[in-house]
N, C-alpha and C positions, 0 to 999 in steps of 0.2 A: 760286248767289246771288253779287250782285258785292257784291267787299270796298267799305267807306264808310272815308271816313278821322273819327277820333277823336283825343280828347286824353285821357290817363290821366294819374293822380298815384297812388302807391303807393312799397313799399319791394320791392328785391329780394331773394329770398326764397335763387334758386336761381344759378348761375353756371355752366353748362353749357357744354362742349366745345365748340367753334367747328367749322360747319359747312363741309366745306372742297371738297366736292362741286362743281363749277360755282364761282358767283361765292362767294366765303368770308363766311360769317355769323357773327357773336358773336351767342351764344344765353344770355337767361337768363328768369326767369321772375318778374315783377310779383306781387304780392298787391296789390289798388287796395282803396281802403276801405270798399267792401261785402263786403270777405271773398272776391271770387272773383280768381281768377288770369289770365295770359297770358303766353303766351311770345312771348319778344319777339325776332325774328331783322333783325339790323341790321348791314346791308351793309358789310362794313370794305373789299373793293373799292371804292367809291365814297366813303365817309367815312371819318372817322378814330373808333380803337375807342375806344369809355369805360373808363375804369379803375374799373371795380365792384369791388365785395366785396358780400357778404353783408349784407343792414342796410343799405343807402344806400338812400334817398331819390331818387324819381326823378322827371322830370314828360315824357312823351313823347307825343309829336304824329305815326302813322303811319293806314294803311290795315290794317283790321280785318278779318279773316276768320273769321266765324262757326264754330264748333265745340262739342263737347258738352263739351269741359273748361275752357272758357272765350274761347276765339279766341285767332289768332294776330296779331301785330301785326306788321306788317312796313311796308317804305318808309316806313324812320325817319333820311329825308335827301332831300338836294335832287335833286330828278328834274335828271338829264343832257340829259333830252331835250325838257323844260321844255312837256311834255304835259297831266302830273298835278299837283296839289297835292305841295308840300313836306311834308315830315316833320323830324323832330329830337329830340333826348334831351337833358334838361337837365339835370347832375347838379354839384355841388356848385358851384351858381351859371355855368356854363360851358353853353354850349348845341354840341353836335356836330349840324352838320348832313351 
């Protein structure tokens, strides 16, 4: 199934280890306000990282990847290769693309 890109608004729940494999990803995990979750992996090689905690309020624009615990959201910043739609995370009025 190919990923569609979406927009979420939710608070973060979780603030997970940064993936450091290949290109390095901040990892954390949305609750949006029907109650289900997503993890949200957001390229800090290409963009610059959010300063989350726990409890923040978020509003992000990536490509979704289907899954049974709720999708993953990734390419939450501006395509390099200016292919794809943009992405971006908005969070205390400040938008990281």
């Amino acid at each position: 199934m190919r990923d569609h890109f979406v927009e979420i608004e939710g608070r973060v729940i979780r603030v997970l280890h940064d993936d450091t494999i290949g290109s390095r990803h901040q990892r954390f995990i949305v609750r949006i306000d029907d109650g289900s979750t997503r993890l949200v992996t957001h390229n800090i090689d290409v963009a610059q990282r959010v300063p989350l905690e726990e409890g923040d309020k978020v509003r992000i624009r990536g490509a979704l990847v289907d899954n049974p615990q709720g999708g993953i959201l990734h390419r939450t910043h501006l395509d390099p290769q200016g292919d794809d739609p943009d992405g971006w995370i908005e969070h205390h009025k400040r938008r990281y693309e």
